[in-house]
C-alpha positions as YAML, in Angstrom:
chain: A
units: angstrom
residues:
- id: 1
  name: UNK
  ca: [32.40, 93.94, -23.57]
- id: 2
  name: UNK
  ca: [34.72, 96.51, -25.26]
- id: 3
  name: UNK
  ca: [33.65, 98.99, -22.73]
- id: 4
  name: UNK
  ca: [34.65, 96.53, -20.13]
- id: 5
  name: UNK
  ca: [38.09, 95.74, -21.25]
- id: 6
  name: UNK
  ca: [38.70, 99.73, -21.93]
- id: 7
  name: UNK
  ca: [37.67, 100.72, -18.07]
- id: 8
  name: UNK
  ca: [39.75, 97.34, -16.95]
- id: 9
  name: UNK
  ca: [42.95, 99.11, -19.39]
- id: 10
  name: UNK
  ca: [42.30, 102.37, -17.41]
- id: 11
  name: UNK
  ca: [42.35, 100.95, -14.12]
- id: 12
  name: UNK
  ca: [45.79, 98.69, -14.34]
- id: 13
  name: UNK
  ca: [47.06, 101.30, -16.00]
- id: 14
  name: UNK
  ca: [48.83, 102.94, -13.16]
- id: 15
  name: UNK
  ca: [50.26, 99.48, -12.10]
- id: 16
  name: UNK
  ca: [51.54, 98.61, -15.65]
- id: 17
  name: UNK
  ca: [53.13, 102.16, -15.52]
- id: 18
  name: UNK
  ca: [55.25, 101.40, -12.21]
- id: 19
  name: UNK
  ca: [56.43, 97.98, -13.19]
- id: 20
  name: UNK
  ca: [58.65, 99.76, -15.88]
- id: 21
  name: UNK
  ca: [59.50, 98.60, -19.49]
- id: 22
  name: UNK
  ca: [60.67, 94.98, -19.77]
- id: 23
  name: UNK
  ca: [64.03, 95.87, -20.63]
- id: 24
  name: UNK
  ca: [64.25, 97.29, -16.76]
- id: 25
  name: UNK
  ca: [63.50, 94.08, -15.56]
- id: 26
  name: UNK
  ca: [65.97, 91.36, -14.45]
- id: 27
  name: UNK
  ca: [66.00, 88.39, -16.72]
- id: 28
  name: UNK
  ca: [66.41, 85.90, -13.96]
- id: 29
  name: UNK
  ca: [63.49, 85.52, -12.24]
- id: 30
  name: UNK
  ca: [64.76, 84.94, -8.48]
- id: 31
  name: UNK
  ca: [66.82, 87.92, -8.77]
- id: 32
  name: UNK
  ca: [63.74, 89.62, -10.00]
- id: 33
  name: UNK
  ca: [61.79, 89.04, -7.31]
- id: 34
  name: UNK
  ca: [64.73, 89.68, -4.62]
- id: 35
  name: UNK
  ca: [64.79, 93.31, -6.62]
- id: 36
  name: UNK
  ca: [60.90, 94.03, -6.08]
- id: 37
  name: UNK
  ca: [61.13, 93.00, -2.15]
- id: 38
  name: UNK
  ca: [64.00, 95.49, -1.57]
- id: 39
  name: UNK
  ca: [61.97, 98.20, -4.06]
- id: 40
  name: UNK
  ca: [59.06, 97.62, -1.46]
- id: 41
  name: UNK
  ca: [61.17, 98.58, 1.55]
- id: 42
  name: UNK
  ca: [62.56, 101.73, -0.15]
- id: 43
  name: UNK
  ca: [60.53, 105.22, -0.32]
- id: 44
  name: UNK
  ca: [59.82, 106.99, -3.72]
- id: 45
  name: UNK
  ca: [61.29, 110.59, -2.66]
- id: 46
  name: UNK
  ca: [58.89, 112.12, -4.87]
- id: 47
  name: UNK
  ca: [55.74, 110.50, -4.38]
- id: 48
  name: UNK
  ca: [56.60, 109.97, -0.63]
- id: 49
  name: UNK
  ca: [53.59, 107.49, 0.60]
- id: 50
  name: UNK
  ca: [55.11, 105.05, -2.06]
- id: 51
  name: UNK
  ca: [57.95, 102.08, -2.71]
- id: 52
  name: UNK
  ca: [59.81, 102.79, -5.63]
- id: 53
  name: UNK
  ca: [57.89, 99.46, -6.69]
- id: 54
  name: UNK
  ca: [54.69, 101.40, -6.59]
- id: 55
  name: UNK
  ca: [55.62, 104.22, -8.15]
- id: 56
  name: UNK
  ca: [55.90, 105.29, -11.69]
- id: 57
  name: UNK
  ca: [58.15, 109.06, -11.32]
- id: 58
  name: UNK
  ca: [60.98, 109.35, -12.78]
- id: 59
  name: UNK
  ca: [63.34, 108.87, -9.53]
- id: 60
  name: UNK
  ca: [61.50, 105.60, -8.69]
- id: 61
  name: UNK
  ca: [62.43, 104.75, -11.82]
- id: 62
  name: UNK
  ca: [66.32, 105.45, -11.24]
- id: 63
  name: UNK
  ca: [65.91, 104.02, -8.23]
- id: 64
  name: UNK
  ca: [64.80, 100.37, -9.22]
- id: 65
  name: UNK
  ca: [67.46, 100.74, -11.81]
- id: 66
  name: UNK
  ca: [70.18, 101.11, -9.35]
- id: 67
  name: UNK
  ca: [68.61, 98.25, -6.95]
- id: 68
  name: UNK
  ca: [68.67, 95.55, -9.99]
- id: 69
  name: UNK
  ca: [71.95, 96.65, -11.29]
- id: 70
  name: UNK
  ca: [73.36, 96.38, -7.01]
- id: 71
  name: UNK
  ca: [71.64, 93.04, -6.85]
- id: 72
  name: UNK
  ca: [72.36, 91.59, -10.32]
- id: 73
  name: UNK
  ca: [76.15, 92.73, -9.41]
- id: 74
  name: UNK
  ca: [75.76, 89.68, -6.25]
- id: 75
  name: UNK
  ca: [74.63, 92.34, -3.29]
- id: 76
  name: UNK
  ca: [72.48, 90.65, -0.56]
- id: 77
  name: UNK
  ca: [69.79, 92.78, 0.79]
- id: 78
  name: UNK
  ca: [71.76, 94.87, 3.56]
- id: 79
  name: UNK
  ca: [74.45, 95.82, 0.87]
- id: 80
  name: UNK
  ca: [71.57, 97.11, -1.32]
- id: 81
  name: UNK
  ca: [69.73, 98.64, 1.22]
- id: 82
  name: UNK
  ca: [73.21, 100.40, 2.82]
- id: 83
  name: UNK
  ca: [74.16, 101.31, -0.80]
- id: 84
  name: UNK
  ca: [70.49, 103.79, -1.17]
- id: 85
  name: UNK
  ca: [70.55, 104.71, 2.39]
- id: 86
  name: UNK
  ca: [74.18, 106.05, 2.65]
- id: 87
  name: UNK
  ca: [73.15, 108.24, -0.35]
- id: 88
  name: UNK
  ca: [69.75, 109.13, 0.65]
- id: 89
  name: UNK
  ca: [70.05, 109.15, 4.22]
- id: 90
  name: UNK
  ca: [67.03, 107.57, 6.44]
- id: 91
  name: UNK
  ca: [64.35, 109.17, 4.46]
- id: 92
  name: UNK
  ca: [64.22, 106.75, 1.93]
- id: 93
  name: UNK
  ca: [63.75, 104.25, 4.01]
- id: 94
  name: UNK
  ca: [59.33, 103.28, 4.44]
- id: 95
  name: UNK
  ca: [60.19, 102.02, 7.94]
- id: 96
  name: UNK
  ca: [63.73, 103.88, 9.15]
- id: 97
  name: UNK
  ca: [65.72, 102.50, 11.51]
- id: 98
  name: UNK
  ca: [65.21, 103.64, 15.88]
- id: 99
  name: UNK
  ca: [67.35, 106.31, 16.15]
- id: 100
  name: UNK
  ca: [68.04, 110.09, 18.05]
- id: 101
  name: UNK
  ca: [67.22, 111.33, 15.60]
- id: 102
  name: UNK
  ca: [64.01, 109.47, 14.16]
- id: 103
  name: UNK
  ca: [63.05, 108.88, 17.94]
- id: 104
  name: UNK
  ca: [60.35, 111.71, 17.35]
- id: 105
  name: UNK
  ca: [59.36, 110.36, 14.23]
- id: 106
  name: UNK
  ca: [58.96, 107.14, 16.20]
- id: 107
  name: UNK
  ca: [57.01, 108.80, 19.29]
- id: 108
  name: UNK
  ca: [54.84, 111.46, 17.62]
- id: 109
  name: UNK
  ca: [51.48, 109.03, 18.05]
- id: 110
  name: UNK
  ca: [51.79, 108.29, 21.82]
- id: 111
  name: UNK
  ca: [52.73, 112.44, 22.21]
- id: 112
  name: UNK
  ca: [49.51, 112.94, 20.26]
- id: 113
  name: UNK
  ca: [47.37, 111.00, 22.05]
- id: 114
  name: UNK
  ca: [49.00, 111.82, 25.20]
- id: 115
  name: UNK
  ca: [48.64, 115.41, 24.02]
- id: 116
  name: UNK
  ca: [45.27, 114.91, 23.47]
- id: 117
  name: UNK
  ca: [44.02, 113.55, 26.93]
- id: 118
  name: UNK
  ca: [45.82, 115.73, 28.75]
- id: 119
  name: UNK
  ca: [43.44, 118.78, 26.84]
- id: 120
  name: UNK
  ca: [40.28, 116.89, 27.73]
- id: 121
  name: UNK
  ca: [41.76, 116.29, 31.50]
- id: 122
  name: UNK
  ca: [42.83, 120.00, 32.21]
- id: 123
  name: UNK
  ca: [39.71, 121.18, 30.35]
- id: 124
  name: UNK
  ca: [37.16, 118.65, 32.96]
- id: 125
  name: UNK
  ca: [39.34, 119.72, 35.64]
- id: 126
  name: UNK
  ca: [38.89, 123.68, 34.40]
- id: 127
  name: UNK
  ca: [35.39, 123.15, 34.02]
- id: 128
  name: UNK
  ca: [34.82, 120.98, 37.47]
- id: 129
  name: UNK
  ca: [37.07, 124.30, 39.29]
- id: 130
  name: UNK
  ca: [34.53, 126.48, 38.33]
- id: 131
  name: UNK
  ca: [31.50, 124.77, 38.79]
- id: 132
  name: UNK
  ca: [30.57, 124.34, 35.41]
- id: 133
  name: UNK
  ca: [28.08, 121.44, 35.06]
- id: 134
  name: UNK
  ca: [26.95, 120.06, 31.37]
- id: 135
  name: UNK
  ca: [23.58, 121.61, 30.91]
- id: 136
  name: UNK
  ca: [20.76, 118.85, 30.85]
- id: 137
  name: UNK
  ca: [18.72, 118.57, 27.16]
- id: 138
  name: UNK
  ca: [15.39, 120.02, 27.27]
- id: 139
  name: UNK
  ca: [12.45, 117.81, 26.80]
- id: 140
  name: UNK
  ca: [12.09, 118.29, 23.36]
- id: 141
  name: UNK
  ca: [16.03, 117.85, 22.76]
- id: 142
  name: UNK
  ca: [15.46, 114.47, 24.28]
- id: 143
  name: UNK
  ca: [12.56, 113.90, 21.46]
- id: 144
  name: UNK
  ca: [14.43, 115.09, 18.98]
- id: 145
  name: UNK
  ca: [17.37, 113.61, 20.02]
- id: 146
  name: UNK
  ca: [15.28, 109.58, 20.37]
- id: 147
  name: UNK
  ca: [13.97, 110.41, 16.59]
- id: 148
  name: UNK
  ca: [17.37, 110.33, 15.29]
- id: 149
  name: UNK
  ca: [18.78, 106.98, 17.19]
- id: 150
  name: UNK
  ca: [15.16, 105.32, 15.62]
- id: 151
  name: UNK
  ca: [16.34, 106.59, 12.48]
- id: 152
  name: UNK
  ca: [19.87, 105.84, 12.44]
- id: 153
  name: UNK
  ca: [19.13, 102.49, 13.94]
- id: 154
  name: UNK
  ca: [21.41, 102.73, 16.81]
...
């Protein structure tokens, strides 16, 4: 049971750590909450796949700060969010705004996988130009080959 409750400590502890101290938290609830759902929309600079709700570094932790004092001094969400963002610029932002200058940011999965098929076309095509064919399996390939669908059970 002790064991338990130590491995259950352990594992929460990273969430306990990025909640902060309960003198960083708002006392009104509502407000609270209205803090935590901007925090979710803002990237931790240091930790970079994280909100600053997620994170426990020290400039997540600056970073909540100044959210709960903008939004316990009456900003709505836009003012908070245009307060970080005019001094951190679009990076701080988990989903940043359509822009020239994110527009790659934006594209870089369809250029991938455009990139990508238009290897494995030109590469057929190369192939096909010369007459390269896909040599057949042997027999015992094919065996070999049947012995490890049965196995797999594919």
């Amino acid at each position: 049971m002790l064991a338990a409750l130590l491995l259950l400590l352990v594992a929460a502890a990273p969430a306990l750590a990025a909640v902060g101290r309960p003198e960083d938290r708002l006392s009104d609830p509502a407000l609270e909450s209205r803090a935590q759902d901007i925090g979710r929309e803002l990237r931790c600079m240091v930790c970079q796949n994280q909100s600053i709700e997620d994170s426990d570094a020290d400039l997540a932790r600056d970073l909540r700060r100044i959210v709960r004092e903008r939004v316990a001094a009456g900003d709505d969400r836009s003012a908070v969010m245009r307060f970080v963002h005019d001094r951190y610029g679009d990076f701080v932002l988990l989903r940043p705004p359509f822009n020239p200058v994110t527009a790659l940011l934006w594209a870089m999965p369809l250029i991938a996988l455009g990139g990508g098929a238009a290897v494995i076309l030109a590469r057929r095509r190369r192939f096909a130009a010369l007459g390269i064919e896909p040599v057949p399996l042997s027999d015992a390939e094919r065996r070999r080959l049947a012995e490890l669908e049965r196995g797999s059970g594919a």
